[in-house]
MARNU-923226 format. One record per residue: residue number from 1; residue in one letter; chain; x, y, z of N, C-alpha, C in turn. Coordinates in steps of 0.001 Angstrom, whole numbers, plus 500000, padded with zeros to 6 digits. Layout:
- resi, resn, chain, n_px, n_py, n_pz, ca_px, ca_py, ca_pz, c_px, c_py, c_pz
- NUM, A, A, X, Y, Z, X, Y, Z, X, Y, Z
...
This chain:
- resi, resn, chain, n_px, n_py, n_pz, ca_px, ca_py, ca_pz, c_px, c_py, c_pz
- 1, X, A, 222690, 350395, 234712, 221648, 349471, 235180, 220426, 349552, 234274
- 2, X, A, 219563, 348780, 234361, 219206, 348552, 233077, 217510, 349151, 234071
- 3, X, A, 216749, 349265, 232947, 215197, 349942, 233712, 214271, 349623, 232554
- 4, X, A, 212836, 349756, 233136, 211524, 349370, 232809, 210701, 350790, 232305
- 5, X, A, 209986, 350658, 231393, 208710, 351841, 231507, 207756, 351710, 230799
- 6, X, A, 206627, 351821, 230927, 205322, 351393, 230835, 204662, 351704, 229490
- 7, X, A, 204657, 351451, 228305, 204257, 352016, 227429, 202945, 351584, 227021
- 8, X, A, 202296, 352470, 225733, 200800, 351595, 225732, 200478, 350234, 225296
- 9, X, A, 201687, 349717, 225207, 201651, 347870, 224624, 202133, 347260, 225300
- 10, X, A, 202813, 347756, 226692, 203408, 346988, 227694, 204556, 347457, 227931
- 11, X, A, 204938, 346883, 228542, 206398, 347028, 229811, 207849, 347107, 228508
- 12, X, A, 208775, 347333, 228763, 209840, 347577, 227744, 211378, 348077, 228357
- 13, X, A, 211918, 346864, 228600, 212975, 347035, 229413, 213867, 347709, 228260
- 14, X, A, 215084, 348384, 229229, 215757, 349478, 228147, 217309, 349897, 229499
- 15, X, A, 218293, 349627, 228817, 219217, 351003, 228770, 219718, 351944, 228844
- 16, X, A, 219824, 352881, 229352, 219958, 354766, 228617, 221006, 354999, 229418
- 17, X, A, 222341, 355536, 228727, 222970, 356684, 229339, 223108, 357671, 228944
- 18, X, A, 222596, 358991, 229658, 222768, 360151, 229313, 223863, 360489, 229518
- 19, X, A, 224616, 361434, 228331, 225298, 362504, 228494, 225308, 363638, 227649
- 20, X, A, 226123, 364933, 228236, 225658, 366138, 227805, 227178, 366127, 226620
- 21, X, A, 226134, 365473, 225573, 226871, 365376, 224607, 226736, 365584, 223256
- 22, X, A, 226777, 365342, 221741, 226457, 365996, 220810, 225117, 364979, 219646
- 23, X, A, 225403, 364003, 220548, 224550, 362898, 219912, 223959, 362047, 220900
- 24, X, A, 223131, 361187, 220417, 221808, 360133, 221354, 222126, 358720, 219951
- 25, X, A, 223011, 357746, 220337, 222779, 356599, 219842, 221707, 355678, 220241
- 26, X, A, 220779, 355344, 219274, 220075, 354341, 219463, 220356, 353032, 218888
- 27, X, A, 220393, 351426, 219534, 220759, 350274, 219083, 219461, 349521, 219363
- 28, X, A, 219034, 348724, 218284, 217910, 347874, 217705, 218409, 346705, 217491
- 29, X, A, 218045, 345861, 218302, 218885, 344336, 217976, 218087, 343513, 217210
- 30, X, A, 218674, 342216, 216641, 218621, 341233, 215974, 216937, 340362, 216225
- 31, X, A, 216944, 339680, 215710, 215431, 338424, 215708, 215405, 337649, 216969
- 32, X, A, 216507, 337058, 217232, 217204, 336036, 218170, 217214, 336253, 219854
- 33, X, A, 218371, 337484, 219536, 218848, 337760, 221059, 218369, 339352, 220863
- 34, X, A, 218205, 339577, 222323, 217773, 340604, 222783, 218845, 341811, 223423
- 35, X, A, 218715, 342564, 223885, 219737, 343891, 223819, 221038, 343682, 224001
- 36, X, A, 221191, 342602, 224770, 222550, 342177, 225556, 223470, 341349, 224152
- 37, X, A, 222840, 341893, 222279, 223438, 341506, 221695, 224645, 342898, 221320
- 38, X, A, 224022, 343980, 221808, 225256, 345224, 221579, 226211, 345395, 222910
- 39, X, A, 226500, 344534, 223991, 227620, 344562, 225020, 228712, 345115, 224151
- 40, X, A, 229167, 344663, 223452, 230424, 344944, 223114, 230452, 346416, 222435
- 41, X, A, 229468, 347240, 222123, 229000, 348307, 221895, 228854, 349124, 222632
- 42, X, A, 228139, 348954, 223701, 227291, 349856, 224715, 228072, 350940, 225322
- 43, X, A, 229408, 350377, 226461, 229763, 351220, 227175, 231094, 351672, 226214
- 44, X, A, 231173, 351445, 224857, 232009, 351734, 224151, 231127, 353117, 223932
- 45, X, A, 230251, 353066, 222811, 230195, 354615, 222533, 229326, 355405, 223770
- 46, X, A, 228834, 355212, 224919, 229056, 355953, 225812, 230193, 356746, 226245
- 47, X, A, 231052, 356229, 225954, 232069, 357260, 226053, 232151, 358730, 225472
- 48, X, A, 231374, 358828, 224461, 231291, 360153, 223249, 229559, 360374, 223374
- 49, X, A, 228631, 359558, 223881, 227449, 359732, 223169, 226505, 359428, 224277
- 50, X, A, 225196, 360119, 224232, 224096, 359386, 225205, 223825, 358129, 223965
- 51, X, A, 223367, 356938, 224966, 223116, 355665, 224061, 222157, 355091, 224958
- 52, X, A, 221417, 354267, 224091, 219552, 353838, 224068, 220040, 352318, 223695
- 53, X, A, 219517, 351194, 224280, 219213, 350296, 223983, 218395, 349605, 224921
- 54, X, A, 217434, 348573, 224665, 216282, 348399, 224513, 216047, 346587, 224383
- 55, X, A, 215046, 345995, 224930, 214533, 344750, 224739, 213128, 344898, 223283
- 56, X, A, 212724, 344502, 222416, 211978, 344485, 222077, 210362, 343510, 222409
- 57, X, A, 209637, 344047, 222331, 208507, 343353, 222953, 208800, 341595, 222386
- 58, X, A, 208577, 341050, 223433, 208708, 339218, 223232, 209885, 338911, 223277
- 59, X, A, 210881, 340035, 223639, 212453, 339142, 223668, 212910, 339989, 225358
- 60, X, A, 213496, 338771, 225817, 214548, 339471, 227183, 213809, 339974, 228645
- 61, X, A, 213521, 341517, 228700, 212546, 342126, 229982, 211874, 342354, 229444
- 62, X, A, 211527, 342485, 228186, 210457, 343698, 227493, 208580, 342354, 227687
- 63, X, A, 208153, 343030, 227602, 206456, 342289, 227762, 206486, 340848, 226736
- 64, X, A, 205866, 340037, 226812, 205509, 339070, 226187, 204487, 338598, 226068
- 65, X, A, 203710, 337568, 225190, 202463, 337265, 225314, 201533, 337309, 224631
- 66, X, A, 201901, 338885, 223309, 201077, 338561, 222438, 200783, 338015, 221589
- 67, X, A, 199554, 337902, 221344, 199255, 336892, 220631, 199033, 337066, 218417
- 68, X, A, 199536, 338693, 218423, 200247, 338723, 217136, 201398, 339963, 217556
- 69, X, A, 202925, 339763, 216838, 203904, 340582, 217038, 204062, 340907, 215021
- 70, X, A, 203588, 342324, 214940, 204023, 342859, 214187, 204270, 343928, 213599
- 71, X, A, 204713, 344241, 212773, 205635, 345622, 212206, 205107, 346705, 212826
- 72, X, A, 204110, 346737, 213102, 203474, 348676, 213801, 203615, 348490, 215056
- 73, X, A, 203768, 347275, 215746, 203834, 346594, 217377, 205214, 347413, 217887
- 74, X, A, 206343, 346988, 216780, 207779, 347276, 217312, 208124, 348980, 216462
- 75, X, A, 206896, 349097, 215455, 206958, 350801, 215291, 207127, 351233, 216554
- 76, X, A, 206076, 351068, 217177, 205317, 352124, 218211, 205881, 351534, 219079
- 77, X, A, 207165, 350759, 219472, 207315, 350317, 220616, 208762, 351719, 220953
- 78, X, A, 209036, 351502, 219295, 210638, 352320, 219722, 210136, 353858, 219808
- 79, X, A, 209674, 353967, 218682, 208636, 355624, 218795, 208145, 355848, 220910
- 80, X, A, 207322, 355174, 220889, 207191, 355634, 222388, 208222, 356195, 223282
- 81, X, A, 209396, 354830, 223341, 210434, 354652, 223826, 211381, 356029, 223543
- 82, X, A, 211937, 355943, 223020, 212350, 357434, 222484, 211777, 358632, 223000
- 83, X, A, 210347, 358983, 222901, 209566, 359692, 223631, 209781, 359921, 224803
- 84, X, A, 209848, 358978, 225559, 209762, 358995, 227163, 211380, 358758, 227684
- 85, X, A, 212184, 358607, 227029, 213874, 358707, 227059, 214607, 359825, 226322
- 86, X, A, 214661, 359624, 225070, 215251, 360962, 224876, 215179, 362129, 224456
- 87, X, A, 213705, 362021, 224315, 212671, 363685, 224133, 212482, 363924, 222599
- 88, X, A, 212964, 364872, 222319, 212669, 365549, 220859, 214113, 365677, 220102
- 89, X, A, 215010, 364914, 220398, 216117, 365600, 220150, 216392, 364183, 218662
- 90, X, A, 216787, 364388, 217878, 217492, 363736, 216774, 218197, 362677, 216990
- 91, X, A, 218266, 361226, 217045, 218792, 360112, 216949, 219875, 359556, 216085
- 92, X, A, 220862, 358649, 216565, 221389, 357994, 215336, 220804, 356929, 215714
- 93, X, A, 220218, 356251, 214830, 219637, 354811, 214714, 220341, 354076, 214265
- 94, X, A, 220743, 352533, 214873, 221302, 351393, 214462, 221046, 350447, 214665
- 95, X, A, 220450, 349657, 213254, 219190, 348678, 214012, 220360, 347362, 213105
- 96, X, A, 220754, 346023, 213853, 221149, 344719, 213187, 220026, 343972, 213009
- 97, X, A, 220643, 343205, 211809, 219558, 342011, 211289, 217875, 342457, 211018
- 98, X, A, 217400, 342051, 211552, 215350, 341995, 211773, 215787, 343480, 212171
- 99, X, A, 216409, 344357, 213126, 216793, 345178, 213638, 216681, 346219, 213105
- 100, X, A, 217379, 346006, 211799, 217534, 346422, 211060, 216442, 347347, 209980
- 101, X, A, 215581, 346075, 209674, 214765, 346432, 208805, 213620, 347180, 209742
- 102, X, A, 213309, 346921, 211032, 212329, 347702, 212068, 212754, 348895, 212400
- 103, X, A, 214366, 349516, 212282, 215071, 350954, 212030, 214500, 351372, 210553
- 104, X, A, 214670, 350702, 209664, 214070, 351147, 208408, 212640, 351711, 208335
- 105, X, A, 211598, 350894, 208690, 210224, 350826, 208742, 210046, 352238, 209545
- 106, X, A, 210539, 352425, 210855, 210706, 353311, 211724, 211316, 354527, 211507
- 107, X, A, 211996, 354805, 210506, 212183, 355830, 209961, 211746, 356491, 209031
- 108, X, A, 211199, 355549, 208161, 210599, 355647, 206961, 209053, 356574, 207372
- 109, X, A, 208520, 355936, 208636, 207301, 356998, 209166, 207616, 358348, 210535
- 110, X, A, 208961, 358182, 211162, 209028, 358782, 212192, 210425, 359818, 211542
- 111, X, A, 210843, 360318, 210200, 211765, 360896, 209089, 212434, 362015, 210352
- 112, X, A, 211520, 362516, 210786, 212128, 363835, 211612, 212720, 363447, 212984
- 113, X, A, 213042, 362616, 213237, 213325, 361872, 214655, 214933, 360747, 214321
- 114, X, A, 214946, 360982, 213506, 216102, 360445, 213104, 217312, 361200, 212081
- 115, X, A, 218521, 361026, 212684, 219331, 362506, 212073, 220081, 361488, 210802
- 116, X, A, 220381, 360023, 211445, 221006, 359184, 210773, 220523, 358003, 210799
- 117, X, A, 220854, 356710, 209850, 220041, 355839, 209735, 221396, 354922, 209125
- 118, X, A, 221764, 353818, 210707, 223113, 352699, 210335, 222351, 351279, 209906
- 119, X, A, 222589, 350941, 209194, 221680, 349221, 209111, 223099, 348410, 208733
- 120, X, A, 223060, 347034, 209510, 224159, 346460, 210095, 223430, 345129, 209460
- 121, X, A, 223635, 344617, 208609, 223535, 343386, 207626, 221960, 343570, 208264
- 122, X, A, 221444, 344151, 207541, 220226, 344509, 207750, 218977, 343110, 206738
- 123, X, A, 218078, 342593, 207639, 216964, 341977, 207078, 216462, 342576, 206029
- 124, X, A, 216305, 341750, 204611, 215548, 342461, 203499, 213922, 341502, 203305
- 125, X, A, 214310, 339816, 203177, 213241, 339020, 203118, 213440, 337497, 203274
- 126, X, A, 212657, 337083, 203619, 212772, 335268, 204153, 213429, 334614, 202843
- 127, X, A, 213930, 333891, 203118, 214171, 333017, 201707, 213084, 332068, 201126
- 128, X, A, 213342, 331662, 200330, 211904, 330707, 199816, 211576, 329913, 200500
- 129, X, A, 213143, 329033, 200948, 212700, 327903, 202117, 212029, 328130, 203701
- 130, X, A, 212299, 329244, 204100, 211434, 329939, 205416, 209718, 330471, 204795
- 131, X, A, 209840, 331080, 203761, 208603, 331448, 203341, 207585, 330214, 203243
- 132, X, A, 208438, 328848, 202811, 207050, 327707, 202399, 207078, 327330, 203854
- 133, X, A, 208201, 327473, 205033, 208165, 326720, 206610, 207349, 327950, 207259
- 134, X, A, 207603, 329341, 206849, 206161, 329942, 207722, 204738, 329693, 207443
- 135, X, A, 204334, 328644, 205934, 202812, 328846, 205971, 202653, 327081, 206356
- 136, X, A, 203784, 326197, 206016, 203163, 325248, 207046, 203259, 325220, 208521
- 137, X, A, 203608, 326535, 208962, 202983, 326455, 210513, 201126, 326911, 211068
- 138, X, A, 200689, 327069, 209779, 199373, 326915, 209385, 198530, 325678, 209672
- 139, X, A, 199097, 324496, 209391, 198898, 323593, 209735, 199217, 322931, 210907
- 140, X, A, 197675, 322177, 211469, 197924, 321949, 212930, 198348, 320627, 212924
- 141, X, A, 198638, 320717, 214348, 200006, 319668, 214839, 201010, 319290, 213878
- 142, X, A, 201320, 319776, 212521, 202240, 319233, 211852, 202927, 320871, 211637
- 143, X, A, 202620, 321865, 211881, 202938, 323151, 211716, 203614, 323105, 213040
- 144, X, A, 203801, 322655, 214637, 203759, 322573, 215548, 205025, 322264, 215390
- 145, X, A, 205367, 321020, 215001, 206230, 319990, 214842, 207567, 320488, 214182
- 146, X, A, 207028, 320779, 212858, 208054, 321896, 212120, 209009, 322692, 213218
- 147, X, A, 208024, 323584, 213513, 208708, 324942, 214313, 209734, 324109, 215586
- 148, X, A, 209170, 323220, 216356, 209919, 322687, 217833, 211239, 321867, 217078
- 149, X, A, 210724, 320987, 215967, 212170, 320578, 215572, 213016, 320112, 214561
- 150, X, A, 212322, 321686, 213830, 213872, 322254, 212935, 214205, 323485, 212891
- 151, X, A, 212927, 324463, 213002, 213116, 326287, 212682, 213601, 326360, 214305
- 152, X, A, 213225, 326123, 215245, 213622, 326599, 216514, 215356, 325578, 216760
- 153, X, A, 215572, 324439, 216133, 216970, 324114, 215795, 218088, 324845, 215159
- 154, X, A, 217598, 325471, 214123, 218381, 326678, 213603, 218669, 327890, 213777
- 155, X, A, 217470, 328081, 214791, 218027, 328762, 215445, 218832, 329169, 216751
- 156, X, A, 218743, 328256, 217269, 219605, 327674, 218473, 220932, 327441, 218382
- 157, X, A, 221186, 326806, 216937, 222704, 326858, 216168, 222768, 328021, 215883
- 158, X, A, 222131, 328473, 214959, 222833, 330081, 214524, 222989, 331024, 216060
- 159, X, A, 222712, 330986, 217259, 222623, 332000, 218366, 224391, 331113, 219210
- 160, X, A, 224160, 329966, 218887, 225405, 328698, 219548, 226476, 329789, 218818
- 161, X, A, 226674, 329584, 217743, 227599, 329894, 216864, 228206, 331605, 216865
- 162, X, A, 227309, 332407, 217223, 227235, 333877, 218179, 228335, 334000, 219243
- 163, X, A, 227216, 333026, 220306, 228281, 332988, 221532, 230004, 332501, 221498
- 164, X, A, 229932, 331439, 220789, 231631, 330976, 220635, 232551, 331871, 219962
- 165, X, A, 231897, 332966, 219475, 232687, 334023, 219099, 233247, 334604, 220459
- 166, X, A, 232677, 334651, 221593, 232821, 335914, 222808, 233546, 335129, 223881
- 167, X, A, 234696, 334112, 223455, 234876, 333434, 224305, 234549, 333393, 225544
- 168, X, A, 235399, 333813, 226553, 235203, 333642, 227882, 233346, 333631, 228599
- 169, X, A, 233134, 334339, 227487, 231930, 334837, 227947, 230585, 333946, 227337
- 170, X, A, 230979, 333035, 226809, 229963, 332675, 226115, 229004, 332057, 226703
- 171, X, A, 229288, 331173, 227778, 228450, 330116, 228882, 227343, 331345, 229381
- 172, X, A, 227829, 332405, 229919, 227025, 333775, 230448, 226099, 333565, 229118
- 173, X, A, 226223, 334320, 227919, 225026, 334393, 226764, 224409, 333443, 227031
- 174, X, A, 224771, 332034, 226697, 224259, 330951, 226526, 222835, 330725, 227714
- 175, X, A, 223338, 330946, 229126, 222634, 330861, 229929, 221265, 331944, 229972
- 176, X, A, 222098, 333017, 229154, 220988, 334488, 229530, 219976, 334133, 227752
- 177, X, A, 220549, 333418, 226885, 219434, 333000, 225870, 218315, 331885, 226630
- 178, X, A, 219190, 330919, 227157, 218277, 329675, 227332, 217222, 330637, 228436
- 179, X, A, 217267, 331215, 229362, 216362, 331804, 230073, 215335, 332597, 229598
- 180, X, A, 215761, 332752, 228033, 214594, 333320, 227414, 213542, 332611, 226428
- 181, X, A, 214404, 331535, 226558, 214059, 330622, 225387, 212274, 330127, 225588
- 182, X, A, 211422, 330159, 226566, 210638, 330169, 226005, 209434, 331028, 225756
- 183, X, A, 209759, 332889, 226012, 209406, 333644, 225290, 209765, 334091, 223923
- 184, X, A, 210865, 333325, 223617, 211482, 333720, 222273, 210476, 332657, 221302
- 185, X, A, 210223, 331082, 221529, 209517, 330250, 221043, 208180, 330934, 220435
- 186, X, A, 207730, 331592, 221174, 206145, 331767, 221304, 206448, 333567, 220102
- 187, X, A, 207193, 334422, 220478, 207315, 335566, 219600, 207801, 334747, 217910
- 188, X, A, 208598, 334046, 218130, 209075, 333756, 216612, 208161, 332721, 215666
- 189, X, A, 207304, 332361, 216226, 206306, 331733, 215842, 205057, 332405, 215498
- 190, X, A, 205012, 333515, 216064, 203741, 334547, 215634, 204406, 335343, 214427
- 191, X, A, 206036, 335631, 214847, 206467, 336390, 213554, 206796, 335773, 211970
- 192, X, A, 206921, 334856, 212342, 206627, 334021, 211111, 205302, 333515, 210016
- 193, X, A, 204170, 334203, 210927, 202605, 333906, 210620, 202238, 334953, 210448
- 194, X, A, 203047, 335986, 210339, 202264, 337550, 210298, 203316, 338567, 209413
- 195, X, A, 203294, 339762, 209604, 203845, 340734, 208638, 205336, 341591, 208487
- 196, X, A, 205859, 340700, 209918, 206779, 341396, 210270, 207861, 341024, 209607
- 197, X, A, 208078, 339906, 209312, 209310, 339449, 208549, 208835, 339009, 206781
- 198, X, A, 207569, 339848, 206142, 207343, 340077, 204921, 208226, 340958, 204697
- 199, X, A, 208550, 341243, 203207, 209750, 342080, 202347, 209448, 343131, 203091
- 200, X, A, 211094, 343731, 203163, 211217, 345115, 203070, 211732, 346082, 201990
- 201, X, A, 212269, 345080, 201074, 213088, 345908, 200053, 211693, 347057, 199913
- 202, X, A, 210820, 347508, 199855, 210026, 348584, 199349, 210045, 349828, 199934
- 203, X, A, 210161, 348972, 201336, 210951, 350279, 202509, 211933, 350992, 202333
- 204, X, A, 212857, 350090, 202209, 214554, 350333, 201693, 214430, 351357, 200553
- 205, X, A, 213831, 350969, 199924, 213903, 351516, 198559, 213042, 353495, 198874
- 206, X, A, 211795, 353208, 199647, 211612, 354645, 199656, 212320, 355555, 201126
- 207, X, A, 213302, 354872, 201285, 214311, 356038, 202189, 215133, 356797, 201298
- 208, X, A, 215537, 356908, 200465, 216121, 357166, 199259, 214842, 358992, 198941
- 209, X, A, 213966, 358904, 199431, 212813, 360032, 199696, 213173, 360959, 200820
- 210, X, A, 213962, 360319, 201728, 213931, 360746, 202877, 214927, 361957, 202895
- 211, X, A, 215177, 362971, 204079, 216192, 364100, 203885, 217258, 363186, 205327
- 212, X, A, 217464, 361842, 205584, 218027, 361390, 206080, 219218, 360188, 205466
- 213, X, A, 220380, 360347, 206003, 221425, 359838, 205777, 221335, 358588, 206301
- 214, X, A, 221777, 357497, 205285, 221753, 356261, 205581, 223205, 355423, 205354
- 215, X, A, 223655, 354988, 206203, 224933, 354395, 206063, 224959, 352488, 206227
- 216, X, A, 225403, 351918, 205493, 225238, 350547, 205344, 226556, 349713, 205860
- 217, X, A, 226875, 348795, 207043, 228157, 347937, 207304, 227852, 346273, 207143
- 218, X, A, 228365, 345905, 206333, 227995, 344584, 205720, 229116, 343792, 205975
- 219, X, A, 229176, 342754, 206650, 229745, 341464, 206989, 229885, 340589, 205667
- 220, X, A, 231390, 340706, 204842, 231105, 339957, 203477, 230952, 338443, 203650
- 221, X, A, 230900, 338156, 204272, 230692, 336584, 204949, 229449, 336295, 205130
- 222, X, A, 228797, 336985, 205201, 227305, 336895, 205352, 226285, 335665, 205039
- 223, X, A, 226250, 334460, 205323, 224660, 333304, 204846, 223446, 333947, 204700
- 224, X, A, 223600, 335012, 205429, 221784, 335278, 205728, 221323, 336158, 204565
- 225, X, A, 222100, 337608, 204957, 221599, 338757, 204127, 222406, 338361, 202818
- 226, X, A, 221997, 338163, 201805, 222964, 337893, 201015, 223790, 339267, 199820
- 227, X, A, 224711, 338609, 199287, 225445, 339833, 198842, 224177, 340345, 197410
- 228, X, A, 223613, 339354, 196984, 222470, 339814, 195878, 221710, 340847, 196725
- 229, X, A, 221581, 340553, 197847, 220281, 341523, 198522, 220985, 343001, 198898
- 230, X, A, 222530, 342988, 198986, 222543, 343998, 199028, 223258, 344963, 198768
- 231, X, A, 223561, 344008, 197263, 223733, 344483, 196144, 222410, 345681, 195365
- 232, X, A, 221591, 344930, 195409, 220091, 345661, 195046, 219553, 346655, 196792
- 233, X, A, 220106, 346555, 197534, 219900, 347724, 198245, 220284, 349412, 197946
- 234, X, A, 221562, 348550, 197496, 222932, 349499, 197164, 222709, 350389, 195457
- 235, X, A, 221678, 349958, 195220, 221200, 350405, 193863, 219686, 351448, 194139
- 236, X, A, 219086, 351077, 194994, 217646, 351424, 195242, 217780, 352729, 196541
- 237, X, A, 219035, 352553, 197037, 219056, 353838, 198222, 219846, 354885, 197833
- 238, X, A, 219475, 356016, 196474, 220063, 356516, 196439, 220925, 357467, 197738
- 239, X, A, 222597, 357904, 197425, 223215, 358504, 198330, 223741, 357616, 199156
- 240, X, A, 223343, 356039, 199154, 223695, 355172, 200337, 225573, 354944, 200674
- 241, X, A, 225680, 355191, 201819, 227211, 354908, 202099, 227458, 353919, 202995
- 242, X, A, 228489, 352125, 202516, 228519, 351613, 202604, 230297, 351090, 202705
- 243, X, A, 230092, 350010, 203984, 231838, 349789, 204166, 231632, 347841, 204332
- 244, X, A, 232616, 347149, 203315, 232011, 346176, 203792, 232987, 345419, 204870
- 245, X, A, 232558, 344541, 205781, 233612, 344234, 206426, 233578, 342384, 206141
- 246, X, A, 235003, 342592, 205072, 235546, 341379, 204556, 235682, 339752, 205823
- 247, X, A, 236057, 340306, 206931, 236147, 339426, 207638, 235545, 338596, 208269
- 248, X, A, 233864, 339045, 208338, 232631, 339079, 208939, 231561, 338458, 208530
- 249, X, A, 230788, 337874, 209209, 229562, 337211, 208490, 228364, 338037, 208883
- 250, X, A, 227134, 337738, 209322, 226064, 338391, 209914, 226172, 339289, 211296
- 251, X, A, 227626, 338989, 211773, 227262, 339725, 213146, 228760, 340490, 213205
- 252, X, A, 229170, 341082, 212700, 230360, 342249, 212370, 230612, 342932, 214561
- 253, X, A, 229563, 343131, 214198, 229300, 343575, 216210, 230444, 342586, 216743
- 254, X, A, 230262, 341319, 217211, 231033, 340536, 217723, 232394, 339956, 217115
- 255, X, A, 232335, 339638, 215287, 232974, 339120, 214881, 234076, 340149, 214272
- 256, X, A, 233967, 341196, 214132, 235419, 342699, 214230, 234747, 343157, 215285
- 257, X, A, 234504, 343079, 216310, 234123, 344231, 217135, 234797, 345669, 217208
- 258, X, A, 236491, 345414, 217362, 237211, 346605, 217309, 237090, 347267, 216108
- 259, X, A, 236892, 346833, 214901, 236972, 347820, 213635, 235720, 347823, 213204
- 260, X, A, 234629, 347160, 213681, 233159, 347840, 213320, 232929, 348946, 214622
- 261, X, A, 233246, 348878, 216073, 233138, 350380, 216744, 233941, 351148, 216358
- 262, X, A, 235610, 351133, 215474, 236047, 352216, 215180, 235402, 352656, 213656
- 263, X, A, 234760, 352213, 212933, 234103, 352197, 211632, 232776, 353026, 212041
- 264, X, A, 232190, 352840, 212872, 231023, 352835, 212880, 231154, 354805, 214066
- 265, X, A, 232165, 354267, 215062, 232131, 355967, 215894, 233002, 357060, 214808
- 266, X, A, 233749, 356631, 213750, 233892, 357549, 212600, 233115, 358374, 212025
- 267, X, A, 232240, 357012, 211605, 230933, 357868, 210729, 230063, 358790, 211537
- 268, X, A, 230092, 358013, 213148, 229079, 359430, 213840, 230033, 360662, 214111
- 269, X, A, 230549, 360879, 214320, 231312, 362158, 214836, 231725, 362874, 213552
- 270, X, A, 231568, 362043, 212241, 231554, 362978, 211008, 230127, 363681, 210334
C-alpha cells in the first residue's frame, strides 16, 4: 500500500517494502509518468530486496504547485526520502529517463548513500528542437499555445504508446495518467523554463570520480536518448558497465520486462 510523509518541500507519496535482506532498491521514474511506471518491477524484486519507490514532487501523490521545479527540488526530495525510509544503510539506485539523470545528480552529491548507480536510457540533454520550444514558452500567449498544442501532444503520444505495450492493462494507465494530467501540465512547463532538464553530460562525466559503481541498460531502439549520447557516456564514465537491450526503445522496463528484471536482479546480487 502505498503512503505519504511530510518532507521540508511537501508531501511525497512513496512505496517501501521492507525486508531483512541484503539490499534496499531504490526506483526513480521517468518525466511523464509517475511511480506506477516500475509495476512491472516492484513486487518483482521484492522478492530478494527491500524496494523504495516514490512519486516525485508535481507528478502522481507527491505535492504540486510549485511554482519553479528544479534539480536541487528533486535532490532533496529523494535525499530526505531515503532518510526517513531507509536510514543510513547503502542503496541501489535506479533512476529511468529524466530519472535517470536526477539518480545521477543525486549521487554525484549524496556518493556515500549509494552502493550502486543503474541508469536505464538515462536523460543526457534536450535536443535543439525542445531547447528553441523551451525559450519560446517565454513568450506570452504564444509560449502558452506552443506548450497546450504540440509539447503537451507529444507527450501524450509518447505516454499512449507506453501503455499499448501493457496490454490488458493499458485503459487502467491511461486513466491513472489522464487523472494526473493536469498536475503534470503545470510541472512540465516550469521544467522546461528552468534547470532541470539543462545538460547533464558534466554530471555523467564526474561519476567516473566517484568510489561508486555504475551500470548502464540501454534500449537499442531508443528516439530519445540517442545511441551518439551514449556512446559519449560510455567514453566519459570510466569503469562503466553496460548491456544493451536490442529489442527495446526508451522503456526496456515494459518493452523486455522479463529480461531487463532478469538483467538487471543479476547485476544486484553480484
Amino acid at each position: 500500500m502505498g503512503e505519504t510523509v511530510e518532507l521540508s518541500s511537501g508531501k511525497t507519496s512513496y512505496e517501501f517494502c521492507r525486508k531483512n535482506s541484503t539490499g534496499v532498491v531504490v526506483f526513480v521514474h521517468g518525466l511523464s509518468i509517475p511511480m506506477w511506471a516500475w509495476d512491472k518491477q516492484f513486487d518483482f524484486f521484492a522478492g530478494e530486496f527491500s524496494v523504495l519507490r516514490y512519486d516525485m514532487y508535481g507528478k502522481g501523490g507527491s505535492q504540486k504547485g510549485y511554482s519553479r521545479y528544479d534539480r536541487e527540488l528533486y535532490i532533496r526530495q529523494l535525499s530526505e526520502l531515503i532518510d526517513s525510509t531507509v536510514g543510513r544503510e547503502q542503496i541501489f539506485l535506479v533512476g529511468h529517463s529524466f530519472g535517470g539523470a536526477v539518480s545521477a545528480a543525486f549521487t554525484l552529491k549524496y556518493p556515500e548513500k549509494v552502493k550502486k548507480l543503474i541508469l536505464v536510457n538515462p536523460f543526457v540533454s534536450l535536443s535543439l528542437k525542445y531547447r528553441i520550444l523551451g525559450k519560446s514558452l517565454q513568450i506570452p500567449v504564444f509560449g502558452k499555445f506552443i506548450f497546450d498544442n504540440y509539447i503537451m501532444k507529444i507527450i501524450e503520444k509518447r505516454a499512449e504508446s507506453f501503455f499499448q505495450l501493457t496490454g490488458c492493462e493499458s485503459e487502467r494507465y491511461k486513466k491513472l495518467f489522464s487523472q494526473d494530467m493536469e498536475g503534470l501540465k503545470a510541472n512540465l512547463y516550469s521544467l522546461l523554463s528552468g534547470d532541470a532538464l539543462k545538460s547533464y553530460a558534466g554530471i555523467y562525466e564526474k561519476l567516473s570520480k566517484l568510489d561508486v559503481e555504475v551500470f548502464l541498460i540501454y534500449g537499442g531502439k531508443d528516439t530519445e536518448v540517442s545511441s551518439e549520447q551514449v556512446r559519449r557516456l560510455t567514453s566519459k564514465i570510466q569503469g562503466l558497465k553496460i548491456t544493451i537491450m536490442e529489442g527495446s526503445g526508451h522503456a526496456p522496463t515494459i518493452e523486455e520486462t522479463d529480461r531487463f528484471n532478469r538483467v538487471l536482479m543479476e547485476y544486484l546480487k553480484n
